[in-house]
C-alpha atoms as a printed R data frame, in Angstrom:
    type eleno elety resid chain resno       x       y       z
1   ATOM     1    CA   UNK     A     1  68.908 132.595  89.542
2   ATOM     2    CA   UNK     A     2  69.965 133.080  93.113
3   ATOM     3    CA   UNK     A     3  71.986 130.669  95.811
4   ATOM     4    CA   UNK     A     4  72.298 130.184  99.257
5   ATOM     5    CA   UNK     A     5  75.741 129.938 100.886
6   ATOM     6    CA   UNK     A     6  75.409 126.268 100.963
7   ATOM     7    CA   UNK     A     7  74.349 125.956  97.434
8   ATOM     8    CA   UNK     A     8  77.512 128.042  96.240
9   ATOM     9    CA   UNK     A     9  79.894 126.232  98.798
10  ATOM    10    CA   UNK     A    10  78.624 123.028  96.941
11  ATOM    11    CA   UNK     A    11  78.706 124.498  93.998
12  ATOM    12    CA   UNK     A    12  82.284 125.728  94.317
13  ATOM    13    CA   UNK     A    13  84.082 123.422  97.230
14  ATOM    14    CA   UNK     A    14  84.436 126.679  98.860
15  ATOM    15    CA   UNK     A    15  83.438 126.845 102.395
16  ATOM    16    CA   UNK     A    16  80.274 129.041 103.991
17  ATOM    17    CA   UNK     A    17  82.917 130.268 106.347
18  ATOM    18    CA   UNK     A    18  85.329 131.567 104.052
19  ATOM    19    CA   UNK     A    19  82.718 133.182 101.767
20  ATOM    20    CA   UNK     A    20  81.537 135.821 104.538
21  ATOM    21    CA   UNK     A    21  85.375 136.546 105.182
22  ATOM    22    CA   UNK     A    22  85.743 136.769 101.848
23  ATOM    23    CA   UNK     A    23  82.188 138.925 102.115
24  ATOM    24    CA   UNK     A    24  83.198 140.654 105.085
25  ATOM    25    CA   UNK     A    25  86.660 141.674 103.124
26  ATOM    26    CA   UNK     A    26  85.011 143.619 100.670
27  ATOM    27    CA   UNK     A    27  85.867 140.828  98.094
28  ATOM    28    CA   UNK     A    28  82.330 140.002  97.375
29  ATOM    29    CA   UNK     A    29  80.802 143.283  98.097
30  ATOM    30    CA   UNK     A    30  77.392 142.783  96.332
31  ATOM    31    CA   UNK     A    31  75.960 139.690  97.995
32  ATOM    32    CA   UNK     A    32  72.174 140.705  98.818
33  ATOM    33    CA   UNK     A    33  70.028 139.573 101.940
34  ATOM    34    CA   UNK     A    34  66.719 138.864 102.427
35  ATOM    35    CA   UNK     A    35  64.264 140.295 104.845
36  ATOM    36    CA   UNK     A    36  65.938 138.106 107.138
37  ATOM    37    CA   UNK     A    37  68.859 138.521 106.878
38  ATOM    38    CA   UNK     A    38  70.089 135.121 104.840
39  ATOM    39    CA   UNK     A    39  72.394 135.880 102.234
40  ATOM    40    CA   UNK     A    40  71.858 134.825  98.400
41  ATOM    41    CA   UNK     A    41  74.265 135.064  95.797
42  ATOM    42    CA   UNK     A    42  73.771 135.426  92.110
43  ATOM    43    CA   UNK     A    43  75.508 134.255  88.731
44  ATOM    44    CA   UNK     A    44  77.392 137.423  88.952
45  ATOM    45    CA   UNK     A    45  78.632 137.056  92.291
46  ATOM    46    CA   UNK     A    46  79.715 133.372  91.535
47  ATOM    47    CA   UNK     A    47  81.806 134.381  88.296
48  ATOM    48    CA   UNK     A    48  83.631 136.995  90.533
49  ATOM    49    CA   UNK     A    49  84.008 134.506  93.050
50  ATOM    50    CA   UNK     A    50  85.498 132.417  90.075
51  ATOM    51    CA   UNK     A    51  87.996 135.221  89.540
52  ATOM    52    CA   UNK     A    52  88.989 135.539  93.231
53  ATOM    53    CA   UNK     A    53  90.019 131.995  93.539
54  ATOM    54    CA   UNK     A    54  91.909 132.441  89.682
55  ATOM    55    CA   UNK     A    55  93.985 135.398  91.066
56  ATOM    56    CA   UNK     A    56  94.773 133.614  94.478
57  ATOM    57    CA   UNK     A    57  95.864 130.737  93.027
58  ATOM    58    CA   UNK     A    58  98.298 132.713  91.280
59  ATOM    59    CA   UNK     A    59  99.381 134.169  94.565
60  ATOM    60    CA   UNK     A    60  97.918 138.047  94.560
61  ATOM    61    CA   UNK     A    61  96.774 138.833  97.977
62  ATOM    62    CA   UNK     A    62  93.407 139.125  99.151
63  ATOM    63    CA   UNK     A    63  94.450 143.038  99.571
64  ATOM    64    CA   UNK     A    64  95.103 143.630  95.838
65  ATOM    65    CA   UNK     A    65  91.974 141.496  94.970
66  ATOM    66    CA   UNK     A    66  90.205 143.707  96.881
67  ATOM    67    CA   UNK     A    67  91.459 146.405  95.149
68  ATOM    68    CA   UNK     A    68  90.935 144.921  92.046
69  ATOM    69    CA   UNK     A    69  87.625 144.460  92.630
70  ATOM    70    CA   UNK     A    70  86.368 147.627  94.145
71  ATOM    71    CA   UNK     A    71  88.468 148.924  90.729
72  ATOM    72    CA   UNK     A    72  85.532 146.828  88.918
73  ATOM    73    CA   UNK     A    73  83.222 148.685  91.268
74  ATOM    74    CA   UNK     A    74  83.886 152.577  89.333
75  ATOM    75    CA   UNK     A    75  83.271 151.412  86.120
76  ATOM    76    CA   UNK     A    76  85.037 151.676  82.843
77  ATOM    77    CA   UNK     A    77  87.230 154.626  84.022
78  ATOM    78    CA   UNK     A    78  89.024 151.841  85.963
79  ATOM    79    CA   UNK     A    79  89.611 149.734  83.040
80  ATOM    80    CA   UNK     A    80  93.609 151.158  82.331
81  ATOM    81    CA   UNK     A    81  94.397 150.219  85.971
82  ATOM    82    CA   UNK     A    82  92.709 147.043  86.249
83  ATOM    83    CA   UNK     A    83  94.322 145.711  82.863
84  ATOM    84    CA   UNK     A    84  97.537 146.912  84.567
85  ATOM    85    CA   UNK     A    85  97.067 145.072  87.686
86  ATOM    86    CA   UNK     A    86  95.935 141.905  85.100
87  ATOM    87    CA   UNK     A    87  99.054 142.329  83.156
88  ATOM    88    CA   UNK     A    88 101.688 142.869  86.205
89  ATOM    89    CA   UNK     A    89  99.895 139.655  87.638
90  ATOM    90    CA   UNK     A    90 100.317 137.830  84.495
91  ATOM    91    CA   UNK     A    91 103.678 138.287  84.177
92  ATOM    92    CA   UNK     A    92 104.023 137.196  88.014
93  ATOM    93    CA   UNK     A    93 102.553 133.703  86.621
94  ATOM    94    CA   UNK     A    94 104.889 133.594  83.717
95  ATOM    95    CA   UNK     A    95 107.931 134.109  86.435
96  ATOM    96    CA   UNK     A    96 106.444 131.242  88.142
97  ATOM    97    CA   UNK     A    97 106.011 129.063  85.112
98  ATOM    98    CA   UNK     A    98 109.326 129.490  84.238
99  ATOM    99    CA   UNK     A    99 110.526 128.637  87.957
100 ATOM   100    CA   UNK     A   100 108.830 125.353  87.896
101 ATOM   101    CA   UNK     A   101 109.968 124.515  85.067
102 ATOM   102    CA   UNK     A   102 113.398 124.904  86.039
103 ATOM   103    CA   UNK     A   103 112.011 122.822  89.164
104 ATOM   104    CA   UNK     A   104 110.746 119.836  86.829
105 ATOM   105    CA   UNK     A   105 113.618 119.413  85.073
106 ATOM   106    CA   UNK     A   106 116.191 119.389  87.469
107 ATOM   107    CA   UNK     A   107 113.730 116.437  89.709
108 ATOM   108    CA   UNK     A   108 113.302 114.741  86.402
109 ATOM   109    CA   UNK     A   109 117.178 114.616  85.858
110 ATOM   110    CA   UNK     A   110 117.795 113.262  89.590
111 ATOM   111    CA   UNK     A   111 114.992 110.874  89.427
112 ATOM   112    CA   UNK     A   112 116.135 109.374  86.503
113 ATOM   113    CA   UNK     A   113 119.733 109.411  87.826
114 ATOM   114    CA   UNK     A   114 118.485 107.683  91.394
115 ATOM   115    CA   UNK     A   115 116.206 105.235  89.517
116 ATOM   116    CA   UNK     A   116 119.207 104.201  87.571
117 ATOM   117    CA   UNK     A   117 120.872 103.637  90.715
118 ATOM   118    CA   UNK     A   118 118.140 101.230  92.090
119 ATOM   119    CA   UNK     A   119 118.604  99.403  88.973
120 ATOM   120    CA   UNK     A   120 122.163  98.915  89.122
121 ATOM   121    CA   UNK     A   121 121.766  98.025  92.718
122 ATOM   122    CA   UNK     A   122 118.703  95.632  92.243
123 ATOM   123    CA   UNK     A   123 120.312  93.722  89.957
124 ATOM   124    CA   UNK     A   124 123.185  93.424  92.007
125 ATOM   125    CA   UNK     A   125 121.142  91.319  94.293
């Protein structure tokens, strides 16, 4: 089945504008055309447009996505370096993780202190 740039902005919040610079990037690098010249994407292009917004989210760049994907590109000779681009990013989000933890705990603890604050102080009233 194939899509038009609206259909897969609707389909994915993302906007027509930001899929050709993603296009024009080289992150979506297969997206066909017809005779004139309107672009239509496929299932393919939206699962790798799935994976795109998964790594950026994580915070890779657009650069090593790009690498990433023209990786994808060369086949399975590619596979050693794109599982160690996977794994380095994976351990980027485990960093993070551990980071926000430390984040939620330590707003948890003051909002609990401050809230018992307001107590004291509303019932002072």
């Amino acid at each position: 089945m194939c899509y038009s740039i609206h259909e897969v902005s609707e389909k994915t919040g993302i906007s027509p504008y930001v899929l050709r610079f993603y296009e024009k990037e080289g992150l979506l690098p297969h997206i066909h055309r017809s005779e004139g010249g309107i672009r239509y994407y496929t299932e393919e292009d939206i699962d790798l447009l799935g994976l795109i917004c998964c790594l950026k989210k994580t915070g890779m760049q657009l650069k090593e996505i790009r690498t990433f994907v023209q990786l994808s590109d060369k086949g399975p000779e590619t596979l050693r370096e794109r599982c160690a681009i996977l794994k380095q990013q994976q351990d980027n989000v485990q960093n993070q993780m551990k980071e926000l933890q430390k984040s939620y705990e330590k707003v948890s603890h003051k909002l609990a202190y401050f809230s018992g604050l307001l107590e004291a102080y509303e019932g002072k009233q």
